[in-house]
KOLKE-33212 format. One record per atom (N, C-alpha, C): residue in one letter; atom name; x, y, z. Coordinates in pm, whole numbers. Layout:
BEGIN
residu, atome, xx, yy, zz
a, CA, X, Y, Z
...
***
This chain:
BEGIN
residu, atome, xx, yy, zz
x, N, 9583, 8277, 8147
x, CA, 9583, 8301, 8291
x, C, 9491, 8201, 8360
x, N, 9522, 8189, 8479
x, CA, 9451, 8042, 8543
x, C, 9323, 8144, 8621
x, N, 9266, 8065, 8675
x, CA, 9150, 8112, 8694
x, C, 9200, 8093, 8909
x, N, 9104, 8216, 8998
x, CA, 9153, 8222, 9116
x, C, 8997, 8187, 9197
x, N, 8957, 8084, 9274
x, CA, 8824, 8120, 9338
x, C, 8867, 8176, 9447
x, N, 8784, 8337, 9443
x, CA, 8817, 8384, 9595
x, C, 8691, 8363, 9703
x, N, 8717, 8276, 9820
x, CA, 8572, 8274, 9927
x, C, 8625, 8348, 10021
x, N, 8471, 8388, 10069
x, CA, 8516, 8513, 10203
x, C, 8371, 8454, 10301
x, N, 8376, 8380, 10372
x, CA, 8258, 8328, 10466
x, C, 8289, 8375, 10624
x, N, 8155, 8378, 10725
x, CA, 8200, 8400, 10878
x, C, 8181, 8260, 10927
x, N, 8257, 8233, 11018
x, CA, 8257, 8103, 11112
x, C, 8122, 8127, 11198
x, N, 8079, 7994, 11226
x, CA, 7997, 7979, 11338
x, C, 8023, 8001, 11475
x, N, 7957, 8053, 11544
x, CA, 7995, 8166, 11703
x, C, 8069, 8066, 11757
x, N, 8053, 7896, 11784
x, CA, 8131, 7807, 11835
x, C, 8285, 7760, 11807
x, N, 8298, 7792, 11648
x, CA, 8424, 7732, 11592
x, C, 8549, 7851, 11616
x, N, 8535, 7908, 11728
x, CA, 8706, 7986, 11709
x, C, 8792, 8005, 11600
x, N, 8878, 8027, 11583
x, CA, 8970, 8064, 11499
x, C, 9018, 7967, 11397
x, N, 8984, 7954, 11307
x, CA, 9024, 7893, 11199
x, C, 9162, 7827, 11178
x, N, 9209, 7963, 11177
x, CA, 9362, 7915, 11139
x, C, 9476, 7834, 11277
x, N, 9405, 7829, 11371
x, CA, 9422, 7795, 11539
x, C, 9490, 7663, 11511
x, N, 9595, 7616, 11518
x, CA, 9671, 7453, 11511
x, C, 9547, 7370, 11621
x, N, 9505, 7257, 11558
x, CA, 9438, 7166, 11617
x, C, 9265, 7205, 11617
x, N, 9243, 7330, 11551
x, CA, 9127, 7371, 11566
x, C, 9040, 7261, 11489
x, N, 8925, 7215, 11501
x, CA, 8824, 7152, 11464
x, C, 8801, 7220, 11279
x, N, 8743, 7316, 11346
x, CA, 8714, 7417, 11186
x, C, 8835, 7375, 11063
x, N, 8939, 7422, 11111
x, CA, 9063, 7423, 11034
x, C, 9075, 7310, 10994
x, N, 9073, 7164, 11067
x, CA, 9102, 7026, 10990
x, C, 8944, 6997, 10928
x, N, 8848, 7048, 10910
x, CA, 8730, 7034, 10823
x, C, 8805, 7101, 10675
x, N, 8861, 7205, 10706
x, CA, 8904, 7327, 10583
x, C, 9025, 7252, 10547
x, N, 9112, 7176, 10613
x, CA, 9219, 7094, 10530
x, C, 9123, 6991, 10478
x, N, 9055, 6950, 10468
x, CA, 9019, 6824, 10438
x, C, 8968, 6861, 10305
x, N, 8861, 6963, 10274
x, CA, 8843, 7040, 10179
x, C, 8941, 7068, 10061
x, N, 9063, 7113, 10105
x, CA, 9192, 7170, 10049
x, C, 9288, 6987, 10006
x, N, 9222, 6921, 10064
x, CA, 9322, 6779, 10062
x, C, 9211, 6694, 9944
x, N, 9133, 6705, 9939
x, CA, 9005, 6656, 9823
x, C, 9016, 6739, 9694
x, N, 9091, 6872, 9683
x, CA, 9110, 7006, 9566
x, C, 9195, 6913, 9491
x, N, 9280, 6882, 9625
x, CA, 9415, 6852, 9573
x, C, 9427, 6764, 9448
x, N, 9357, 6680, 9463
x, CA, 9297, 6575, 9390
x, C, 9217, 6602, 9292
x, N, 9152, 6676, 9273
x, CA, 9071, 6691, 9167
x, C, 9146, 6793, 9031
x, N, 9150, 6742, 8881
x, CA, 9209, 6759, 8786
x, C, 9176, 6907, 8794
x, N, 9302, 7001, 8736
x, CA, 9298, 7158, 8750
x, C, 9364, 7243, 8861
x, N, 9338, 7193, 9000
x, CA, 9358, 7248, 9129
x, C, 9537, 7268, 9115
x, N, 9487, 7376, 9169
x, CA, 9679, 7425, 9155
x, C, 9750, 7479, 9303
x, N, 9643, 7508, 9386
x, CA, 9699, 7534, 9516
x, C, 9568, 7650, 9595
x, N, 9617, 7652, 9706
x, CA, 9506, 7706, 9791
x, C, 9567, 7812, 9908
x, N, 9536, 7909, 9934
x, CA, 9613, 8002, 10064
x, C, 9506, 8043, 10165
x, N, 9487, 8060, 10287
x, CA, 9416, 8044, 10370
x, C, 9421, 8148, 10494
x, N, 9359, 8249, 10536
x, CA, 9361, 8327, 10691
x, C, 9277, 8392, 10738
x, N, 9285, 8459, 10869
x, CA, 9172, 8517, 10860
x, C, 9150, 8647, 10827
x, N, 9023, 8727, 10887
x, CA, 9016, 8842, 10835
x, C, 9084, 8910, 10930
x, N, 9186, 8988, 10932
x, CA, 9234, 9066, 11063
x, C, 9135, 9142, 11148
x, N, 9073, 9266, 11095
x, CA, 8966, 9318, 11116
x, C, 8878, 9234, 11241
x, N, 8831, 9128, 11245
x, CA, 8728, 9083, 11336
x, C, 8811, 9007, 11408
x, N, 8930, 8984, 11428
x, CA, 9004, 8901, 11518
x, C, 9002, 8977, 11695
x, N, 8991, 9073, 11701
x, CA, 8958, 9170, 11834
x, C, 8853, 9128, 11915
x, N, 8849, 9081, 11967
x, CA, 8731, 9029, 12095
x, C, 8618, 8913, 12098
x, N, 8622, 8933, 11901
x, CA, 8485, 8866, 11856
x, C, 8556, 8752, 11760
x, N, 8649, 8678, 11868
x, CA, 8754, 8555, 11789
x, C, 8675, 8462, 11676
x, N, 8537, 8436, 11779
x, CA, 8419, 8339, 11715
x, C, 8330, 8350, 11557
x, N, 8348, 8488, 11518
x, CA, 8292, 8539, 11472
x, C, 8408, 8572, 11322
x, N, 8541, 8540, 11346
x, CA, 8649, 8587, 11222
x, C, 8590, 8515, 11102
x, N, 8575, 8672, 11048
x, CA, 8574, 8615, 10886
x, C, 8674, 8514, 10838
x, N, 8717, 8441, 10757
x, CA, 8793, 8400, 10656
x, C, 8808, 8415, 10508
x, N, 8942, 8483, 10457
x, CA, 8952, 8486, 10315
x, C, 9048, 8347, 10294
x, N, 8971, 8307, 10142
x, CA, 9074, 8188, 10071
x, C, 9080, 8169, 9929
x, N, 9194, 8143, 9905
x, CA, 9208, 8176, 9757
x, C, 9214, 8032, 9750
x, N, 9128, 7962, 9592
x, CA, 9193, 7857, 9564
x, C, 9201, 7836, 9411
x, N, 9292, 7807, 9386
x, CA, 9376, 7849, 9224
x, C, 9372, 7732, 9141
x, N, 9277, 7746, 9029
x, CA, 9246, 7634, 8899
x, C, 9278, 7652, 8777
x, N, 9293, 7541, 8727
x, CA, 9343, 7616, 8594
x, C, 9218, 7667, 8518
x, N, 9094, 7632, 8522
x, CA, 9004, 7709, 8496
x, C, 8873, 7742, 8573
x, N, 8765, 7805, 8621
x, CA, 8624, 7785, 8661
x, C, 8581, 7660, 8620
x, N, 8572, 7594, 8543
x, CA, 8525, 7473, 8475
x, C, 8570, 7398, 8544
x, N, 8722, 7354, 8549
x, CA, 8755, 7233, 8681
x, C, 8700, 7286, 8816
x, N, 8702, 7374, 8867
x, CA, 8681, 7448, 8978
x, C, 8481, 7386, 9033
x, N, 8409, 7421, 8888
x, CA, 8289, 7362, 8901
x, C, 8267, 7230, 8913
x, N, 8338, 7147, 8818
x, CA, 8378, 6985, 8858
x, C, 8397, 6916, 8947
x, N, 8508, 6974, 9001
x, CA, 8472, 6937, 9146
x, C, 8376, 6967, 9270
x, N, 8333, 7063, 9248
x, CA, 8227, 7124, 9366
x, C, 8059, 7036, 9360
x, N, 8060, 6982, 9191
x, CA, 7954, 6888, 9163
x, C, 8025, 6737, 9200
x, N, 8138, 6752, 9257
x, CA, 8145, 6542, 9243
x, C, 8086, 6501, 9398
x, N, 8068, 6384, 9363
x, CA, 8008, 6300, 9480
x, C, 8090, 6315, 9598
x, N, 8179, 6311, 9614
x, CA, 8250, 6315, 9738
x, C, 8277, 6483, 9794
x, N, 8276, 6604, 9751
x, CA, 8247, 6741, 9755
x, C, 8136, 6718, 9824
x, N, 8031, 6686, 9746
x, CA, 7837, 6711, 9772
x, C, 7863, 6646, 9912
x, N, 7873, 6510, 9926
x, CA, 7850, 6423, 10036
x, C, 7896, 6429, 10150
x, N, 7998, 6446, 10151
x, CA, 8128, 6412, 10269
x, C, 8218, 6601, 10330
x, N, 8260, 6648, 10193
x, CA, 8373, 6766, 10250
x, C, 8297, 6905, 10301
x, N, 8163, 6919, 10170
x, CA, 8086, 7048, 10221
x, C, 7989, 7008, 10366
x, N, 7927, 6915, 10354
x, CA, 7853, 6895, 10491
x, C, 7994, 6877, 10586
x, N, 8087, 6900, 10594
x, CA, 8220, 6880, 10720
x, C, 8232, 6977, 10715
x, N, 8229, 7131, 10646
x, CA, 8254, 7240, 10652
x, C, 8165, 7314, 10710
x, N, 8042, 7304, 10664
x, CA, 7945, 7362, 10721
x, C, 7916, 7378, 10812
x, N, 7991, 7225, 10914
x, CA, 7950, 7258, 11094
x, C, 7984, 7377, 11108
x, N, 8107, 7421, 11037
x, CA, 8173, 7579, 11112
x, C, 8138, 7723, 11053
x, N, 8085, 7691, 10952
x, CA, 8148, 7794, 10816
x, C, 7951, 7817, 10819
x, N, 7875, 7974, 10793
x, CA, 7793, 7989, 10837
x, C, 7753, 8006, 10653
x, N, 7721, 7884, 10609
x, CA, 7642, 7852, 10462
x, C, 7599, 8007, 10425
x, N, 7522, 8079, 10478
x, CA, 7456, 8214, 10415
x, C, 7533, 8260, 10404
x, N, 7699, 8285, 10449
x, CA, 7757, 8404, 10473
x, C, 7837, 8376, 10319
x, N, 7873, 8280, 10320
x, CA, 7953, 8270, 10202
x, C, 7952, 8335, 10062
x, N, 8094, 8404, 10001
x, CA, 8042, 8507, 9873
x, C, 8190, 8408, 9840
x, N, 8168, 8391, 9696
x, CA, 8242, 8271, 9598
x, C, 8229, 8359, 9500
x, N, 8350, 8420, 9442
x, CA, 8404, 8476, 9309
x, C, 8552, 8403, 9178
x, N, 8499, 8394, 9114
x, CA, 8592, 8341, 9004
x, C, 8610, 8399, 8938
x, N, 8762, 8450, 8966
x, CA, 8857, 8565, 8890
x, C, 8947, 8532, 8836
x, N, 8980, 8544, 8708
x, CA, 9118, 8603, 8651
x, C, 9159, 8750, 8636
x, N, 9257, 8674, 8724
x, CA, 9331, 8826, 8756
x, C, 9387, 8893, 8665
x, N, 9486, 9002, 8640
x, CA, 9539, 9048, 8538
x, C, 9682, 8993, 8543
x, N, 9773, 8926, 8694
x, CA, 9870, 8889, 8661
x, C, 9825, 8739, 8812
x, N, 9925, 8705, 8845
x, CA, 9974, 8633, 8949
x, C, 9930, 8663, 9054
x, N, 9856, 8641, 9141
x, CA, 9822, 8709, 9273
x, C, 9932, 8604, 9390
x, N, 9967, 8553, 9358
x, CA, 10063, 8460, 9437
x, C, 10122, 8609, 9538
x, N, 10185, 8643, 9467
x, CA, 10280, 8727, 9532
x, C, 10272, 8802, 9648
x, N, 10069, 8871, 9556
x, CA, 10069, 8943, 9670
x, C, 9959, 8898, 9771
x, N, 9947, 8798, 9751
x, CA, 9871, 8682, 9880
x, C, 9966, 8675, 9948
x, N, 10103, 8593, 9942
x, CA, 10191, 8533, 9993
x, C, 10278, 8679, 10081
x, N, 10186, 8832, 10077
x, CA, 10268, 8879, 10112
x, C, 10261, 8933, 10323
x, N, 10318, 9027, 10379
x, CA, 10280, 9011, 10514
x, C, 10149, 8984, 10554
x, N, 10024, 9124, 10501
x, CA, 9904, 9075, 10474
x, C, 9867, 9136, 10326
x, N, 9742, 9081, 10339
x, CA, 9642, 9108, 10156
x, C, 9558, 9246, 10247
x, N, 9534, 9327, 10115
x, CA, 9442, 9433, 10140
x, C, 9353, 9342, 10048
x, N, 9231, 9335, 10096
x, CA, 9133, 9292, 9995
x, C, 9018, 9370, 9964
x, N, 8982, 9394, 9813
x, CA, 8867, 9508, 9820
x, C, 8788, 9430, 9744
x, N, 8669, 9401, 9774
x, CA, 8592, 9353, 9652
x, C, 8446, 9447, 9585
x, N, 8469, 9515, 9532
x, CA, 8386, 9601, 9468
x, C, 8258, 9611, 9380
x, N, 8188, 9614, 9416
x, CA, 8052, 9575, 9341
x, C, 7967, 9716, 9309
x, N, 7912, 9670, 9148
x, CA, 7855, 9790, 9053
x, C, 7712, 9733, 9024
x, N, 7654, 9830, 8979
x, CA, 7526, 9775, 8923
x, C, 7538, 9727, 8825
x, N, 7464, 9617, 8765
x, CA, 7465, 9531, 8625
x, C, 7532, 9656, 8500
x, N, 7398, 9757, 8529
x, CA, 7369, 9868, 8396
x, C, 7490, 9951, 8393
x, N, 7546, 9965, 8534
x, CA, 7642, 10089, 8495
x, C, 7760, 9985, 8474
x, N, 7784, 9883, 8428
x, CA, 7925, 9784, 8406
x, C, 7884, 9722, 8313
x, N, 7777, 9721, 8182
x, CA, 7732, 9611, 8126
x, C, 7804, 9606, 7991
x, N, 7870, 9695, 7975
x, CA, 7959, 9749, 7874
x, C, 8106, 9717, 7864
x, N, 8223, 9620, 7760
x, CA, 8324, 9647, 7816
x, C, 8402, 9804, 7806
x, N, 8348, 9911, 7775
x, CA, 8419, 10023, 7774
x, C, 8406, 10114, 7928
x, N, 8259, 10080, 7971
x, CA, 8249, 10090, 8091
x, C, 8325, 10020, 8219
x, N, 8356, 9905, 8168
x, CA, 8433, 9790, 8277
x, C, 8580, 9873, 8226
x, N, 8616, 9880, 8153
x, CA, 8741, 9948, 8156
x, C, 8752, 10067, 8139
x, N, 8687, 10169, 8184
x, CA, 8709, 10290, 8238
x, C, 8733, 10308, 8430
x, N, 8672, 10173, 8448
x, CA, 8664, 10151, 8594
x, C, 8802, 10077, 8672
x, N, 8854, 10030, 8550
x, CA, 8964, 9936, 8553
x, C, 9081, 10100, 8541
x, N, 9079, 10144, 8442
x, CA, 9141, 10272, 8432
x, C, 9172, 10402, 8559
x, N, 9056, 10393, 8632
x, CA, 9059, 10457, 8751
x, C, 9165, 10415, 8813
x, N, 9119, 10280, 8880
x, CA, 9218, 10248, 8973
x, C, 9392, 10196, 8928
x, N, 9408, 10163, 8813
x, CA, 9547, 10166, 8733
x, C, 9631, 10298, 8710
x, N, 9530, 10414, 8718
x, CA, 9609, 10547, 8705
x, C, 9615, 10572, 8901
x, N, 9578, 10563, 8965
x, CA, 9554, 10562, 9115
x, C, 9690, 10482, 9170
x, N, 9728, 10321, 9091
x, CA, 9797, 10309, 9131
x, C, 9975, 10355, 9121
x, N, 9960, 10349, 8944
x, CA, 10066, 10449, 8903
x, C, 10119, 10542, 8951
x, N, 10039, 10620, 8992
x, CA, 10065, 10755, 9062
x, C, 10138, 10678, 9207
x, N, 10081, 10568, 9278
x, CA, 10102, 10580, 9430
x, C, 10242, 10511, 9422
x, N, 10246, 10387, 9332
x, CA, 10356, 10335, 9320
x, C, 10439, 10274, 9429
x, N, 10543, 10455, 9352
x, CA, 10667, 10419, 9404
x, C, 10687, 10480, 9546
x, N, 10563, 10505, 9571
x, CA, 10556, 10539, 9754
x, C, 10552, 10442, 9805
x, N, 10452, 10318, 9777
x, CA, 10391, 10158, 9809
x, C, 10523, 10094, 9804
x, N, 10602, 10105, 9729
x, CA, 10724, 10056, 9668
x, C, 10793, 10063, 9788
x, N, 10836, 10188, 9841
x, CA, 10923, 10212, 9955
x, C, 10894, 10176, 10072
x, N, 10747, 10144, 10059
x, CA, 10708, 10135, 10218
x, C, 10699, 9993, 10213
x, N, 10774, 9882, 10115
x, CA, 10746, 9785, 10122
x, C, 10644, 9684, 10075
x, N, 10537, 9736, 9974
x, CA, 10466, 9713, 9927
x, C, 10477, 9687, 9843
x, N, 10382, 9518, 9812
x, CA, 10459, 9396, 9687
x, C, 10349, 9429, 9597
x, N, 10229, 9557, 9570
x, CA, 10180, 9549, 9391
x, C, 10013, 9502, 9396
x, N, 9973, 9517, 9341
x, CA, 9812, 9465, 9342
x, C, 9812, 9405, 9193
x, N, 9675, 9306, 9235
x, CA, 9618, 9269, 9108
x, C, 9511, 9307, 9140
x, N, 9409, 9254, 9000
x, CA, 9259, 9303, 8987
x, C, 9241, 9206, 8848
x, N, 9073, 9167, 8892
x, CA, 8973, 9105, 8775
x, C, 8846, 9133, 8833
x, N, 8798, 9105, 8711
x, CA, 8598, 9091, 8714
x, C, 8579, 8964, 8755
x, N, 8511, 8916, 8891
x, CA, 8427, 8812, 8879
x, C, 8356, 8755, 8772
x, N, 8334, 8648, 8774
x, CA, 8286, 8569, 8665
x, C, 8117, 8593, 8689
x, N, 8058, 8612, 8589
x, CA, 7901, 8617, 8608
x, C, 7829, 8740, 8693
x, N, 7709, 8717, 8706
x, CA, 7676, 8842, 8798
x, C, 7622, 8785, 8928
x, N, 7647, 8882, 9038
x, CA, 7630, 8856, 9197
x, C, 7461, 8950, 9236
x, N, 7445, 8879, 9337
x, CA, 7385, 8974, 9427
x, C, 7405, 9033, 9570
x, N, 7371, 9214, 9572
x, CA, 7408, 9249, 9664
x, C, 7328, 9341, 9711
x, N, 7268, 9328, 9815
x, CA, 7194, 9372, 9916
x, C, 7064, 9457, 9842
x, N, 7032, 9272, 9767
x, CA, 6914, 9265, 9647
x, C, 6905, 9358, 9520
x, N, 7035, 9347, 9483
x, CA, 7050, 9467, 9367
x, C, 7155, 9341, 9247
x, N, 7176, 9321, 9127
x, CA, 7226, 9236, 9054
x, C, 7324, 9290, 9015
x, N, 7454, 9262, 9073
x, CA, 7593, 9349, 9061
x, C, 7681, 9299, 8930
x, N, 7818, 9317, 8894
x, CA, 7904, 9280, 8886
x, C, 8009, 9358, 8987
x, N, 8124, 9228, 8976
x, CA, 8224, 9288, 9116
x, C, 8397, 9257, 9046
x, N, 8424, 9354, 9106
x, CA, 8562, 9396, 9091
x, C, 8686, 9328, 9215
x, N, 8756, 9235, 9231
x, CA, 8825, 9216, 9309
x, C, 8974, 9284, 9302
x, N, 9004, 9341, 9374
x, CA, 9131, 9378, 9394
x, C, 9214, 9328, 9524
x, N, 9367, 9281, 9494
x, CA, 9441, 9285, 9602
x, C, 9583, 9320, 9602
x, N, 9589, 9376, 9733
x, CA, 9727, 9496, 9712
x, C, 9795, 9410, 9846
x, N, 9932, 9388, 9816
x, CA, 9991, 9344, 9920
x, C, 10111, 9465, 10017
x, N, 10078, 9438, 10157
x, CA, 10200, 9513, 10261
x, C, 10226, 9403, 10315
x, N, 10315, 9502, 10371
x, CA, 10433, 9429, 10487
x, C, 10316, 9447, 10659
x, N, 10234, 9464, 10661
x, CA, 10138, 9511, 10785
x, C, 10082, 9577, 10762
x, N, 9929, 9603, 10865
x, CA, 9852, 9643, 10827
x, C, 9838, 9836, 10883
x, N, 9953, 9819, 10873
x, CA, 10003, 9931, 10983
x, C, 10073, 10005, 10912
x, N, 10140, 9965, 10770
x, CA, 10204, 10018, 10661
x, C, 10097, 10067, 10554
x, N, 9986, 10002, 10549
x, CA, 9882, 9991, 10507
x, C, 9827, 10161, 10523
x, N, 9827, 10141, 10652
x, CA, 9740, 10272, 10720
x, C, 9829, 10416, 10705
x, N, 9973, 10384, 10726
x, CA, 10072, 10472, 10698
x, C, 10039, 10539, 10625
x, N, 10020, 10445, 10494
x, CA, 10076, 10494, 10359
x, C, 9919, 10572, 10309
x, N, 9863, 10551, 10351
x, CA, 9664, 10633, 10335
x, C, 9695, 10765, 10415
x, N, 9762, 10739, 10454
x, CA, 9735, 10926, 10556
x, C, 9830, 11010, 10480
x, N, 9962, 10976, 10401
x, CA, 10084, 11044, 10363
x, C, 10015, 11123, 10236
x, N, 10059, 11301, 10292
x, CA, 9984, 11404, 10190
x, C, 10033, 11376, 10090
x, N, 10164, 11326, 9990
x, CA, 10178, 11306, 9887
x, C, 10029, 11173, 9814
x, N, 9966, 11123, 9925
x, CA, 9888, 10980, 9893
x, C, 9763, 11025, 9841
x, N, 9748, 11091, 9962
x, CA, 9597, 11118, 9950
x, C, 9508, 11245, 9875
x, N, 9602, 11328, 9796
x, CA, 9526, 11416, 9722
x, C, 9486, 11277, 9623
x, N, 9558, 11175, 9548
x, CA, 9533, 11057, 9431
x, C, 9406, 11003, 9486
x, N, 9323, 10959, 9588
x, CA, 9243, 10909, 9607
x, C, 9138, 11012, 9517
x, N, 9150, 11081, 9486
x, CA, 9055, 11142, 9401
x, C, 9037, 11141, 9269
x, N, 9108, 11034, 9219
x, CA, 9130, 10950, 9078
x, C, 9053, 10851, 9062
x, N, 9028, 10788, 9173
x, CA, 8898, 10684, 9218
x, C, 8776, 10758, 9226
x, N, 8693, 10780, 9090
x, CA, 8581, 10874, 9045
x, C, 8452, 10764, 9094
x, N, 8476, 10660, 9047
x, CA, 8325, 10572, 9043
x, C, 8383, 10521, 9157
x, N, 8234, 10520, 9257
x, CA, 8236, 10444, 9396
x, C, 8158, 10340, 9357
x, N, 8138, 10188, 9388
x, CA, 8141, 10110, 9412
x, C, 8024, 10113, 9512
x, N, 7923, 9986, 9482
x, CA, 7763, 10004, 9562
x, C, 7798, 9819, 9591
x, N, 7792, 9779, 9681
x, CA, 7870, 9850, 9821
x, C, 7991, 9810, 9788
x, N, 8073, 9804, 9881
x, CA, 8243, 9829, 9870
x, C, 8268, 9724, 9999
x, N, 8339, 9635, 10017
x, CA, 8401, 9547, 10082
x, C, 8562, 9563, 10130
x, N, 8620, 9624, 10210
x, CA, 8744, 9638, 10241
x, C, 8822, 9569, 10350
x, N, 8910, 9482, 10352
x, CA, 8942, 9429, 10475
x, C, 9089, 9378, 10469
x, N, 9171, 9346, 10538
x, CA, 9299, 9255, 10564
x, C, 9303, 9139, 10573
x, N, 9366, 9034, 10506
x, CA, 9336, 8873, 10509
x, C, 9533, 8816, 10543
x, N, 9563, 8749, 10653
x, CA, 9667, 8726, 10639
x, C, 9671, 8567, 10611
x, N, 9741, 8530, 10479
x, CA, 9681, 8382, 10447
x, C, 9779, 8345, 10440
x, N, 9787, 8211, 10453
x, CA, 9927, 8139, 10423
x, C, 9892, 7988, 10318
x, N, 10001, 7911, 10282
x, CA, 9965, 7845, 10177
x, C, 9899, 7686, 10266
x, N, 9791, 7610, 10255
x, CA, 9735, 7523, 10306
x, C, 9769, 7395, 10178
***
């Protein structure tokens, strides 16, 4: 399985909308995506914003982006070459607010193509304490939760148009709100975020949310509508 870097950063209050044709921000972030291109491993990149903060506070939209290697290792290669260091990250940075940035390297359990590429991404990124995940029987009892959660929801997700989730462990351990995590990425694709919401309220749905035993310190939930850059 190829390896996925997922970034989730906020723009600077000046740079508007990312994904905006002609936006400043956005041809810094192609330029980025046009230098990947090039570098041995890089397999493709998908790009949008966060739906969630697009309401009033345009300046302020998160961005999710997937960019797909054949391993972390090329992925690191390039982020150390001279022309990365020099030229593409200082062009990004005018917009992209350096602290905000959280960088995970996942292999997923299948293809996330699909359900990137789908109306939008549900994105959850889930974070545990070191101790209670340090185990793989522990990492896959946690993995088990949400695989019987989805089983069950399925063939409801199914009908309502819903293209399937993946899930992996980030690579290494994170920090989060000064605590030394590991994190869980998941993404579930709809047709809108409105199918999304549907399908959470429907009484056949929501007695299953109670299959999801271990909560997650803290929990990251949001909508990313990306397209391929």
């Amino acid at each position: 399985m190829h390896s996925t870097e997922v970034l989730v950063a906020t723009l600077q209050p000046d740079a508007g909308v990312i994904s905006a044709d002609g936006n400043p921000a956005a041809k810094a972030l192609q330029e980025i995506y046009s230098g990947a291109s090039k570098a041995a491993g890089f397999r493709g990149a998908f790009s949008g914003p966060q739906i969630e903060n697009q309401q009033g506070v345009a300046s302020f939209v998160r961005e999710c982006t997937s960019l797909k290697w054949e391993s972390a290792e090329a992925r690191l290669k390039f982020t150390q070459s001279e022309d990365f260091v020099n030229v593409l990250r200082p062009a990004i940075l005018q917009y992209i607010d350096g602290a905000s940035i959280q960088q995970y390297d996942v292999v997923f359990n299948a293809s996330p193509e699909p359900v990137i590429t789908s109306g939008v991404t549900e994105v959850l990124i889930n974070a545990y304490d070191v101790e209670a995940v340090s185990t793989e029987s522990q990492r896959s009892a946690i993995v088990g939760e949400f695989l019987a959660f989805v089983e069950v929801v399925k063939p409801v997700a199914t009908s309502l148009g819903g293209t399937g989730a993946v899930y992996g462990w980030a690579d290494g351990e994170h920090e989060k709100e000064g605590n030394k995590v590991k994190v869980l990425v998941a993404l579930v694709g709809w047709p809108s975020v409105e199918t999304h919401i549907k399908f959470s309220g429907l009484d056949e749905v929501k007695p299953n949310f109670a299959l999801l035993k271990t909560q997650p310190k803290p929990r990251q939930a949001f909508h990313c509508k990306a397209t391929g850059v």
